[in-house]
Phi, psi and omega in degrees: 000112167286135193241142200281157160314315178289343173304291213284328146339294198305303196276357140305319179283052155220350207067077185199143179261140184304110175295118189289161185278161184279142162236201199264135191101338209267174161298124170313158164292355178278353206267336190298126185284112152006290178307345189263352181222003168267070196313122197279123169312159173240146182272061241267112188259138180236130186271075167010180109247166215280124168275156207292136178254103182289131190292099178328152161249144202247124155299090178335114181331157184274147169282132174263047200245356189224145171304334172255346182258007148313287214298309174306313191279349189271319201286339176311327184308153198212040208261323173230161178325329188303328176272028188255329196241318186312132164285293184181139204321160163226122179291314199123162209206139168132193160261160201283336189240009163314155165238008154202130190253156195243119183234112188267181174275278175210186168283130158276190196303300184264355150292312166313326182285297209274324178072022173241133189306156154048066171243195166061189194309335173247017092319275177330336152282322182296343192280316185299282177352305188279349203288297158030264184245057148083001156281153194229130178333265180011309174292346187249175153250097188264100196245181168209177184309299192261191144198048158216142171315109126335139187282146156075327209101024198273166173294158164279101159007144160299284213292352180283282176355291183307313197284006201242018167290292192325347148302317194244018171267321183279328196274315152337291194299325182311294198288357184036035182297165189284339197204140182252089200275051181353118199236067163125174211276331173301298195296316185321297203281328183274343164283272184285022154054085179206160160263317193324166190257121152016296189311325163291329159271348163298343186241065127206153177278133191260189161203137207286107177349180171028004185222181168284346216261118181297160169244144167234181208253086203249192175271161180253161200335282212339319171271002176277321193300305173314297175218088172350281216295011189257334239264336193264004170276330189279331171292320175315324208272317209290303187310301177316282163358290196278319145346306202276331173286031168240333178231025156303000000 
């Protein structure tokens, strides 16, 4: 079928393509698909492209090879919520060149006020304690587990935990003491990797994993404060104590 110039106009202005003749071979015309003679608009798709998302930069761990750069990197820390509520970290108090550190659980309430380990009623027994057998705060090194407060006094989270060891693993390796006093059931535990209850790590010197350097395990004041009848177990832990630095 030949279609006049006005036909073939009409069915441009609809989309619609000049329809073809049958030749021979060809399809009847009921058979011819819709799509073949309808011409589809065409969509031109423009892809944006995604703009560059500039690369966080991750801080490299702080170096732990020096005693001010220990001291500096514990008050900067941020590694868990506990330095979010602490008035402000405690690092540890004493000397640098002991030969015996003392590792305590965490800071209570007027340590936190103070930023110093053992103060208040239990400092004043470990100083009685240390007086004991011929030791002076001064003589030692006094660290703890954590170094920021705990909320209520509660114990520390494994991840509190976790984020404030690399503190206190550099500080060990600085100070190298001859002997390691383990002071209440968090550090005792977190130091020998144990479960065991304090009464139990007591009747023996352990040695502190991955090194030579023995612990030994005592109560800690607090609990001394708490329960007198303990006190004559804990001279014992001193007495042992003082043994083992005379025959380092």
């Amino acid at each position: 079928m030949t279609l006049s110039p006005r036909q073939q106009h009409c069915l441009k202005g609809i989309g619609i393509r000049q329809w073809l003749g049958r030749t021979a071979g060809s399809p009847a015309p009921e058979a011819i698909d819709t799509a073949e003679i309808i011409e589809a608009p065409t969509t031109e798709v423009i892809q944006q492209a995604r703009p560059e998302v500039p690369a966080v930069p991750v801080a490299p761990p702080p170096k732990l090879d020096t005693w001010d750069n220990i001291i500096d990197s514990i008050h900067q820390c941020e590694a868990c919520e506990l330095s979010q509520n602490c008035t402000q970290k405690v690092p540890g108090v004493g000397s640098a060149q002991a030969e015996l550190m003392i590792i305590g659980e965490g800071p209570g309430h007027e340590e936190d006020l103070k930023g110093e380990p053992f103060v208040g009623r239990s400092g004043q027994l470990l100083d009685k304690m240390l007086l004991a057998i011929g030791l002076s705060r001064s003589q030692v090194f006094i660290t703890i587990i954590v170094k920021c407060r705990p909320p209520n006094n509660r114990d520390p989270h494994a991840n509190e935990v976790k984020a404030c060891e690399p503190f206190l693993r550099a500080q060990i390796k600085l100070i190298a003491p001859r002997v390691i006093l383990s002071v209440g059931r968090i550090s005792a535990h977190h130091l020998l990797n144990s479960t065991s209850p304090v009464g139990k790590l007591l009747d023996q010197i352990h040695r502190l994993p991955g090194s030579d350097i023995p612990v030994k395990v005592t109560y800690h004041p607090a609990y001394l404060l708490r329960n007198p009848s303990a006190k004559s177990i804990a001279w014992k832990d001193m007495k042992i104590l003082h043994q083992m630095l005379r025959s380092l």
